[in-house]
N, CA, C, O and CB atoms as a CASP TS submission, in Angstrom:
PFRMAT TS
TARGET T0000
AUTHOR 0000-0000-0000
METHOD Language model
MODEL 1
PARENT N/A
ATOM      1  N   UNK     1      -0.378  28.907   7.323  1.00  0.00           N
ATOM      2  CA  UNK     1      -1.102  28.617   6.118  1.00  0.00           C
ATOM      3  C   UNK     1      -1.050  27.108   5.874  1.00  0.00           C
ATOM      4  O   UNK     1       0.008  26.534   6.128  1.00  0.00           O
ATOM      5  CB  UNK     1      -0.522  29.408   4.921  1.00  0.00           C
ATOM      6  N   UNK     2      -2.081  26.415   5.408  1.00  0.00           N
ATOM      7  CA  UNK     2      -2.267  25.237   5.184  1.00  0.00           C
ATOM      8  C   UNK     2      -1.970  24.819   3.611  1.00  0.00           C
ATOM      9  O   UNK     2      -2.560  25.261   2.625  1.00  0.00           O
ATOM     10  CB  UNK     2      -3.558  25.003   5.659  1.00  0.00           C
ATOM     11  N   UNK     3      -0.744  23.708   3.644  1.00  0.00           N
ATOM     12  CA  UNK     3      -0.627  23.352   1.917  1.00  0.00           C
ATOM     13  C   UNK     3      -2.037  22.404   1.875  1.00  0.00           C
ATOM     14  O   UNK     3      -2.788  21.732   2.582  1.00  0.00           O
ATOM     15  CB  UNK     3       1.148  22.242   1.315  1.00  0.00           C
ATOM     16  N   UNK     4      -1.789  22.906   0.408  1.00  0.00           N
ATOM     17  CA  UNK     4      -2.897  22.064  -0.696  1.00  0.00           C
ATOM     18  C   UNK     4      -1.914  21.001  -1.244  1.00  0.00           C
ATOM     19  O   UNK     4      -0.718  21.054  -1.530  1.00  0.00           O
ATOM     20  CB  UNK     4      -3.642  23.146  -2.196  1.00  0.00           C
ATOM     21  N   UNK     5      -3.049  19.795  -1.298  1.00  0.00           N
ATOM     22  CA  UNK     5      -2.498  18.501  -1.964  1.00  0.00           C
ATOM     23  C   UNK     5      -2.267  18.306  -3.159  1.00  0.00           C
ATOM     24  O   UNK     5      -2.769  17.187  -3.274  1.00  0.00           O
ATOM     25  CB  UNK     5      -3.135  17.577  -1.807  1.00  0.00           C
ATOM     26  N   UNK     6      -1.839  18.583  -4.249  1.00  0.00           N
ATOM     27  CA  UNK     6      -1.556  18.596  -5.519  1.00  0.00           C
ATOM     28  C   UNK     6      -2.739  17.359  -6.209  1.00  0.00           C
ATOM     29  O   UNK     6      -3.473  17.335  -7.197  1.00  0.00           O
ATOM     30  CB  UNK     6       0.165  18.283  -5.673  1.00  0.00           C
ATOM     31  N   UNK     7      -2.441  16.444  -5.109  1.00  0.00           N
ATOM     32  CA  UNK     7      -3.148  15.561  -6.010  1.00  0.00           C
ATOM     33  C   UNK     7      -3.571  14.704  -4.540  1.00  0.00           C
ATOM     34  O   UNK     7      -2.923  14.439  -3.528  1.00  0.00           O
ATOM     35  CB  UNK     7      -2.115  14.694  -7.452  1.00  0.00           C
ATOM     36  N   UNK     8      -4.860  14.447  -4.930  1.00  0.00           N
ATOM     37  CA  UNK     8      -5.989  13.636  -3.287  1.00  0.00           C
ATOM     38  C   UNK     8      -6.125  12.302  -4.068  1.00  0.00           C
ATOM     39  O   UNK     8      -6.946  12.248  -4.984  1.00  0.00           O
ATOM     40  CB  UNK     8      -8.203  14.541  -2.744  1.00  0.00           C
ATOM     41  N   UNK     9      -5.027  10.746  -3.620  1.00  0.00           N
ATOM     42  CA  UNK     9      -4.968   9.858  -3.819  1.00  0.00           C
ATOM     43  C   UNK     9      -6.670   9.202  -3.289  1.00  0.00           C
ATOM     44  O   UNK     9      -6.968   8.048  -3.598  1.00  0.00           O
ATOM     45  CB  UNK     9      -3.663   9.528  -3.315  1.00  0.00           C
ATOM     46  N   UNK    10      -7.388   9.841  -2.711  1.00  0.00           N
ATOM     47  CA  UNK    10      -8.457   9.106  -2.137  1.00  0.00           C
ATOM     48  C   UNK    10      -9.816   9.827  -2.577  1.00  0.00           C
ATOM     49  O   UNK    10     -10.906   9.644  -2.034  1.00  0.00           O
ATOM     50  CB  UNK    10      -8.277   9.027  -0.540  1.00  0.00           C
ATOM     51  N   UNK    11      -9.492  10.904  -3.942  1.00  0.00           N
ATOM     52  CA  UNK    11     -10.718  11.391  -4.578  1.00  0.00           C
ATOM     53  C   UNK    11     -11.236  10.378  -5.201  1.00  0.00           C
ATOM     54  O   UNK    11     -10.773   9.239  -5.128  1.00  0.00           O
ATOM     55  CB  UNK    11     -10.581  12.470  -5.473  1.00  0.00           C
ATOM     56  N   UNK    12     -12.653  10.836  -6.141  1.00  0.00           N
ATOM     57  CA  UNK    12     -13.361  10.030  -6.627  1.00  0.00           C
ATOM     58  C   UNK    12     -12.831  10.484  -8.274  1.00  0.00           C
ATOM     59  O   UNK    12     -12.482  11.636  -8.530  1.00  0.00           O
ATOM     60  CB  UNK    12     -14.952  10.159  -6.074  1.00  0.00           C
ATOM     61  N   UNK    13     -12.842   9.392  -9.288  1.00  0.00           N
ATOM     62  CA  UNK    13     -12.087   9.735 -10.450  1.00  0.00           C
ATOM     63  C   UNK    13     -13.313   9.697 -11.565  1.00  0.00           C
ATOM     64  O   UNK    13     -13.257   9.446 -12.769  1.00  0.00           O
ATOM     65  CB  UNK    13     -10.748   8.629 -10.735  1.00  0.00           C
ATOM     66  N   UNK    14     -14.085   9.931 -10.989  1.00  0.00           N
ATOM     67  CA  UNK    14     -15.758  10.161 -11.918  1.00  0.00           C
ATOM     68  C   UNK    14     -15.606  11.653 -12.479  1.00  0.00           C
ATOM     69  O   UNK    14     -14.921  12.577 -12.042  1.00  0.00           O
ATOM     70  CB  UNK    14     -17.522  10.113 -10.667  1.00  0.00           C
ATOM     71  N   UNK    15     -16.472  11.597 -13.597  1.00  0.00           N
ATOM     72  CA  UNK    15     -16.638  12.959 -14.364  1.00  0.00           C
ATOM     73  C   UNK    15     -18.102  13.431 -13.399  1.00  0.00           C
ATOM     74  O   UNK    15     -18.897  14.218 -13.912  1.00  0.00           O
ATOM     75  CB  UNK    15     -16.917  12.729 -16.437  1.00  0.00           C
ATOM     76  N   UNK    16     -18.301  13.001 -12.301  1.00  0.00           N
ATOM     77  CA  UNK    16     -20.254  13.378 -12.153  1.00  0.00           C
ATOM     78  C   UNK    16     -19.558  15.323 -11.426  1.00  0.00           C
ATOM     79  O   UNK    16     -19.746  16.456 -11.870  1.00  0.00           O
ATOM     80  CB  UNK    16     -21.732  11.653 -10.095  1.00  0.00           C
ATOM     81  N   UNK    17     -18.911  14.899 -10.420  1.00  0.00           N
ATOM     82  CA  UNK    17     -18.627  16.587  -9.831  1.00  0.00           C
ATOM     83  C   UNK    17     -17.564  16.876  -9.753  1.00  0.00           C
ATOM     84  O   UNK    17     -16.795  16.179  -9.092  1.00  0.00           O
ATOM     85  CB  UNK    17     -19.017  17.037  -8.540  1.00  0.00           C
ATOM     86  N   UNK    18     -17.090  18.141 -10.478  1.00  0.00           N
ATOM     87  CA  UNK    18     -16.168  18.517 -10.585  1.00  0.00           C
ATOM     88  C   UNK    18     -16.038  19.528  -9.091  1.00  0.00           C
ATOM     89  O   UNK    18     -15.042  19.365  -8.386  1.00  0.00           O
ATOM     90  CB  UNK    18     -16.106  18.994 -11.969  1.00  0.00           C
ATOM     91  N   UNK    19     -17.253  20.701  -8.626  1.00  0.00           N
ATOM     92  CA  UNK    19     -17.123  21.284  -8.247  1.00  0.00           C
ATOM     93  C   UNK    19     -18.091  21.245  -6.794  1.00  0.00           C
ATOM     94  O   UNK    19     -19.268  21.586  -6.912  1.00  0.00           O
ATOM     95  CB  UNK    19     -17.028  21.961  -9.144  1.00  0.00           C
ATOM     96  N   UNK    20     -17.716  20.940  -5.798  1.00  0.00           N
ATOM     97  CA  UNK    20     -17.990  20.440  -4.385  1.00  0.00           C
ATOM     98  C   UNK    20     -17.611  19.183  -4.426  1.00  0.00           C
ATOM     99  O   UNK    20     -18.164  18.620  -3.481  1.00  0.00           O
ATOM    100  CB  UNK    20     -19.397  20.530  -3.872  1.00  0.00           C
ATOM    101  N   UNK    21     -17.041  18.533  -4.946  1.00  0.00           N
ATOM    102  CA  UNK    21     -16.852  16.678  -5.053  1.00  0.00           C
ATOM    103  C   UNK    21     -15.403  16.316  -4.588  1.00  0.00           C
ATOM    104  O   UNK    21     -14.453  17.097  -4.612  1.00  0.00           O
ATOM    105  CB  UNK    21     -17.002  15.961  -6.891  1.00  0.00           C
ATOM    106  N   UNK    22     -15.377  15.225  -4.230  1.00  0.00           N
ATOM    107  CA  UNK    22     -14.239  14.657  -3.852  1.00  0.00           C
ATOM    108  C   UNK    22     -13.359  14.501  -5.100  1.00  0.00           C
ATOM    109  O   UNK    22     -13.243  13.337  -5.484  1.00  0.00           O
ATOM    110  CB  UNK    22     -14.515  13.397  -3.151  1.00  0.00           C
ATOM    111  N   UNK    23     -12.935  15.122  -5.569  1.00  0.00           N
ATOM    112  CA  UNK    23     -12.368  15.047  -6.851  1.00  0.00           C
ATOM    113  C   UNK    23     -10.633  14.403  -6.471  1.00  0.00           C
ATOM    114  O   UNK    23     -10.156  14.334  -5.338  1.00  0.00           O
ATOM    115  CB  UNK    23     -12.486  16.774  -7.647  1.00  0.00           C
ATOM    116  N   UNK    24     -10.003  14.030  -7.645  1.00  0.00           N
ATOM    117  CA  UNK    24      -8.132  13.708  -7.570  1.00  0.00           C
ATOM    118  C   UNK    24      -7.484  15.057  -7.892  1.00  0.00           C
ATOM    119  O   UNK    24      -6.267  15.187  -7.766  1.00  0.00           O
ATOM    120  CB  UNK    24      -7.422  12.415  -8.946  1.00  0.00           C
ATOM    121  N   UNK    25      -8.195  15.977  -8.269  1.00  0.00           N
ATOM    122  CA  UNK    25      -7.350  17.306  -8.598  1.00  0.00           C
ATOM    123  C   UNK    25      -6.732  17.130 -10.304  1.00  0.00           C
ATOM    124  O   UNK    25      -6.214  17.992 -11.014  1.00  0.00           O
ATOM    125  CB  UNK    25      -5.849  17.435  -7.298  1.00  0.00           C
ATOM    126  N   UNK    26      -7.021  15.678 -10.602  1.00  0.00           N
ATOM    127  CA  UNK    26      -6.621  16.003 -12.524  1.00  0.00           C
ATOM    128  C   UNK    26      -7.662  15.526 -12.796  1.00  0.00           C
ATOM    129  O   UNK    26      -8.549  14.831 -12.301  1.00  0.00           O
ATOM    130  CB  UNK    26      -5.247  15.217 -13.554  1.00  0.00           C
ATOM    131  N   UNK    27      -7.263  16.292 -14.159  1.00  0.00           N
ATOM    132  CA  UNK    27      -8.745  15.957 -15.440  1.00  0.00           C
ATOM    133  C   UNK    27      -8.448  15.030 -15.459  1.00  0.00           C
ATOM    134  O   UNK    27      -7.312  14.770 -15.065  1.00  0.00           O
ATOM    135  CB  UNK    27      -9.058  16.506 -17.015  1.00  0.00           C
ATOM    136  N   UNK    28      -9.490  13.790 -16.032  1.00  0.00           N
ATOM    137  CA  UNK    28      -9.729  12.518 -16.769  1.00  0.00           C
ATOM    138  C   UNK    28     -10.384  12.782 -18.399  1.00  0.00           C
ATOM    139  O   UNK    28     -11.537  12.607 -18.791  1.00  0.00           O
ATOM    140  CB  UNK    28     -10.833  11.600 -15.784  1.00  0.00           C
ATOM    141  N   UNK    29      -9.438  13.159 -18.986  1.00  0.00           N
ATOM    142  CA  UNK    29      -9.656  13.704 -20.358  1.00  0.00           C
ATOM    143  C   UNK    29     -10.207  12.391 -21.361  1.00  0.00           C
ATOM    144  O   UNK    29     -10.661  12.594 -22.487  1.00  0.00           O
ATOM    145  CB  UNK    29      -8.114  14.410 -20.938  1.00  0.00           C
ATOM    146  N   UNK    30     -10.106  11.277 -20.861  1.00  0.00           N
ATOM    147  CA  UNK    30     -10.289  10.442 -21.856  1.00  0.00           C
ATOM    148  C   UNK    30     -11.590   9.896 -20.967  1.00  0.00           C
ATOM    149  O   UNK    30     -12.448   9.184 -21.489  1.00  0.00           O
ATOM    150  CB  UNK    30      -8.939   9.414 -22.327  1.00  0.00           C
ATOM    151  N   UNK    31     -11.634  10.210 -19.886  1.00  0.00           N
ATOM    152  CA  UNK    31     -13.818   9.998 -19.438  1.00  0.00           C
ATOM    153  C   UNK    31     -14.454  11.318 -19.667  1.00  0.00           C
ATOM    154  O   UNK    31     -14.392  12.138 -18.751  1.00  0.00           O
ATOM    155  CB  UNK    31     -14.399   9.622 -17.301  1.00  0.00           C
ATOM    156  N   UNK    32     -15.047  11.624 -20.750  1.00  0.00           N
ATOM    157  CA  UNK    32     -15.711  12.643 -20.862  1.00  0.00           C
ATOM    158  C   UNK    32     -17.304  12.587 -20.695  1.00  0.00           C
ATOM    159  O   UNK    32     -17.901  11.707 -21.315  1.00  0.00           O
ATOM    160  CB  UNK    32     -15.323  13.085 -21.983  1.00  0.00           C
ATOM    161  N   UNK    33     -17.862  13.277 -20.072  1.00  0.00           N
ATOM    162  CA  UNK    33     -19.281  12.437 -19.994  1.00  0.00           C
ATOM    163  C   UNK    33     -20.160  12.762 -21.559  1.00  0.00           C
ATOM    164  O   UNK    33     -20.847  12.009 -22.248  1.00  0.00           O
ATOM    165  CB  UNK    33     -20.363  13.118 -18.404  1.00  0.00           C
ATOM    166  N   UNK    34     -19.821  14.075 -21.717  1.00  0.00           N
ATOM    167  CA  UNK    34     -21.188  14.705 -22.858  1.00  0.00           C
ATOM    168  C   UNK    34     -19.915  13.955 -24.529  1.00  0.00           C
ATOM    169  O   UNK    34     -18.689  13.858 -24.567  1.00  0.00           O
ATOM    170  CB  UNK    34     -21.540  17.645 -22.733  1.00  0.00           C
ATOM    171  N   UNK    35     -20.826  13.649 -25.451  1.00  0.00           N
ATOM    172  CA  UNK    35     -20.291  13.538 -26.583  1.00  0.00           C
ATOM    173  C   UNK    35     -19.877  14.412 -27.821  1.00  0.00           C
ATOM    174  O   UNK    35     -19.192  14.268 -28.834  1.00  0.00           O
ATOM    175  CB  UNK    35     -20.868  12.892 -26.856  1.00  0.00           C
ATOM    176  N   UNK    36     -20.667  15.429 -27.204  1.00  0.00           N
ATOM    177  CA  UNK    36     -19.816  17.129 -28.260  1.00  0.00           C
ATOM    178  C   UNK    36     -18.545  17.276 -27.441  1.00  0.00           C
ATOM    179  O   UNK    36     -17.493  17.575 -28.005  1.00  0.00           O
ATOM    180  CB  UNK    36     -20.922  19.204 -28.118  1.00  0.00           C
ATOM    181  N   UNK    37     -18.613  17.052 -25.962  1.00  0.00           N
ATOM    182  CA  UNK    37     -17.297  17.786 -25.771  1.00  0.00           C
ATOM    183  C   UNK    37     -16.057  16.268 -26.162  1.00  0.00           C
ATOM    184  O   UNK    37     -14.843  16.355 -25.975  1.00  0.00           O
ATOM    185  CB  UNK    37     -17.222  18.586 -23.756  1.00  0.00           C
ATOM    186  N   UNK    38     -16.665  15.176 -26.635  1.00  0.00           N
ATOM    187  CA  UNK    38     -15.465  14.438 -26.859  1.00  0.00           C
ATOM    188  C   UNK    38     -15.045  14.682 -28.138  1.00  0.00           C
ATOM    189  O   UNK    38     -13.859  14.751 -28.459  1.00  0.00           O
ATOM    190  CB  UNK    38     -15.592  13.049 -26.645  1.00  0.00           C
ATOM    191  N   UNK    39     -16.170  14.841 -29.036  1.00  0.00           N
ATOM    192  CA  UNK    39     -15.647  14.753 -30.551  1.00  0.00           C
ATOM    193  C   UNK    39     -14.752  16.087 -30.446  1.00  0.00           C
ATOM    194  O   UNK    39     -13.638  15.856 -30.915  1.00  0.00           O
ATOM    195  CB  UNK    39     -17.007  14.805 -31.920  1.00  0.00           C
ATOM    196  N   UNK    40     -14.901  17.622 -29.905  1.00  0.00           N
ATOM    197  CA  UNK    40     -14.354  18.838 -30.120  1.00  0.00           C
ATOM    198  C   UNK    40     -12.765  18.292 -29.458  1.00  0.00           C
ATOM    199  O   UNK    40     -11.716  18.568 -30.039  1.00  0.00           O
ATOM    200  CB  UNK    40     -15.304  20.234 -29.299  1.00  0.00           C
ATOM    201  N   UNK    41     -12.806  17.559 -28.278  1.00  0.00           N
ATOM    202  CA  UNK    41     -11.630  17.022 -27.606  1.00  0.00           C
ATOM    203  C   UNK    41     -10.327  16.285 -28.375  1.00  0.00           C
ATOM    204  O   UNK    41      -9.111  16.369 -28.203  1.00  0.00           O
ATOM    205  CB  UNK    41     -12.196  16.078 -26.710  1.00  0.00           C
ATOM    206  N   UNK    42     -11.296  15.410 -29.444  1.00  0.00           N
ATOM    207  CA  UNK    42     -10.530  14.364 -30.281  1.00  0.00           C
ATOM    208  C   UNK    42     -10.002  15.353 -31.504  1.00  0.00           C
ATOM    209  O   UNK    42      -8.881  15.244 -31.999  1.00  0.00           O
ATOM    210  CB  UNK    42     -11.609  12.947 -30.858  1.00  0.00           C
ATOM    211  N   UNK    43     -11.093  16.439 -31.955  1.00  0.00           N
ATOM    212  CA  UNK    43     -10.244  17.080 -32.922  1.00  0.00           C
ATOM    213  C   UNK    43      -9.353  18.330 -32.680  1.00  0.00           C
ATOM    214  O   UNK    43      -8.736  18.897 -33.582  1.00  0.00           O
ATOM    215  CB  UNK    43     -11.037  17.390 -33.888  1.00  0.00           C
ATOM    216  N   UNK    44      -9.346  18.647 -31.573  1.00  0.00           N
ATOM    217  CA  UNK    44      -8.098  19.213 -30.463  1.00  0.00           C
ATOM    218  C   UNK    44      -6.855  18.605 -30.813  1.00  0.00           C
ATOM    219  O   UNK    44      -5.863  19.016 -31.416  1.00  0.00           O
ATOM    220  CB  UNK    44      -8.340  18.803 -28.790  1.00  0.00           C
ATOM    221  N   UNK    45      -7.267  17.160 -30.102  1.00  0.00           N
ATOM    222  CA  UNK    45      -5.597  16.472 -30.335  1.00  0.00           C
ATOM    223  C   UNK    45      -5.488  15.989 -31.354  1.00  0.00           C
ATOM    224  O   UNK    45      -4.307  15.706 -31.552  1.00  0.00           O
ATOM    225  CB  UNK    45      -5.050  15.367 -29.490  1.00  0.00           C
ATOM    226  N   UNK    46      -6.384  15.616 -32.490  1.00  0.00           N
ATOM    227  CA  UNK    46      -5.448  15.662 -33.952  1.00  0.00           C
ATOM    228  C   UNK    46      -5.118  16.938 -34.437  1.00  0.00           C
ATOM    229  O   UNK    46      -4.431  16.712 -35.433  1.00  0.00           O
ATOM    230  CB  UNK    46      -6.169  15.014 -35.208  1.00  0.00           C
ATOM    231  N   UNK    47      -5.235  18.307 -34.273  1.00  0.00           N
ATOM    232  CA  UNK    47      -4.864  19.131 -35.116  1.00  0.00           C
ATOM    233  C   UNK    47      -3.668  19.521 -33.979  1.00  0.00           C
ATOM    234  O   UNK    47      -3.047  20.565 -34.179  1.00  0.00           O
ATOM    235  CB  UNK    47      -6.038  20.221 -35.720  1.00  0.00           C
ATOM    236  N   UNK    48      -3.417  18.906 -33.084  1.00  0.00           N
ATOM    237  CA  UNK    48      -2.153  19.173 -32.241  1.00  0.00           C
ATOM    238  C   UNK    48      -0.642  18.713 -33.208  1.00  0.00           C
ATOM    239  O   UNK    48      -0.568  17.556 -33.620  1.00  0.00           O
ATOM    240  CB  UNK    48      -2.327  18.120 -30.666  1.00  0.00           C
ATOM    241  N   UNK    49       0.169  19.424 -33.420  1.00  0.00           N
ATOM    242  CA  UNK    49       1.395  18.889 -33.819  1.00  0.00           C
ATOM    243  C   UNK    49       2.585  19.604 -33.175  1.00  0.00           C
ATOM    244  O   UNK    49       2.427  20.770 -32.814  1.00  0.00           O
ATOM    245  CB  UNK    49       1.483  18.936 -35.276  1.00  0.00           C
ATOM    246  N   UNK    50       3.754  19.001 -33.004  1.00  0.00           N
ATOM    247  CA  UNK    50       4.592  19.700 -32.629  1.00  0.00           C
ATOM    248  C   UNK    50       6.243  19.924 -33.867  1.00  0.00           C
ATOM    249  O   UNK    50       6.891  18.881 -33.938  1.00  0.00           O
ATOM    250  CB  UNK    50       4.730  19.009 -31.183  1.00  0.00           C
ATOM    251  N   UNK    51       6.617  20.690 -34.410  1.00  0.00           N
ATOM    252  CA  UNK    51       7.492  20.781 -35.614  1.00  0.00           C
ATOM    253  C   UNK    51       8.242  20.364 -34.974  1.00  0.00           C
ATOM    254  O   UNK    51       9.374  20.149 -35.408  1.00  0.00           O
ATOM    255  CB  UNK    51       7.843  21.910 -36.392  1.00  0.00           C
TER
END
């Protein structure tokens, strides 16, 4: 069986393809391309708290 790379130092770190693309294997949460999914993103992590 062949391991998987956790993380591909030589992907591309663009939001254009997630899926067939040379991707790094992590999100880039702070390049979002569309602007609904940033504002829903930003009020994600303000209603985030930890007690």
């Amino acid at each position: 069986m062949e391991k998987k790379k956790i993380f591909n130092e030589y992907g591309d770190r663009g939001t254009d393809r997630l899926i067939k693309g040379n991707t790094t294997n992590l999100r880039e949460w702070n390049r979002i391309k569309y602007d609904w999914a940033r504002l829903i993103y930003r009020t994600m992590l303000n209603n985030f708290w930890i007690p």
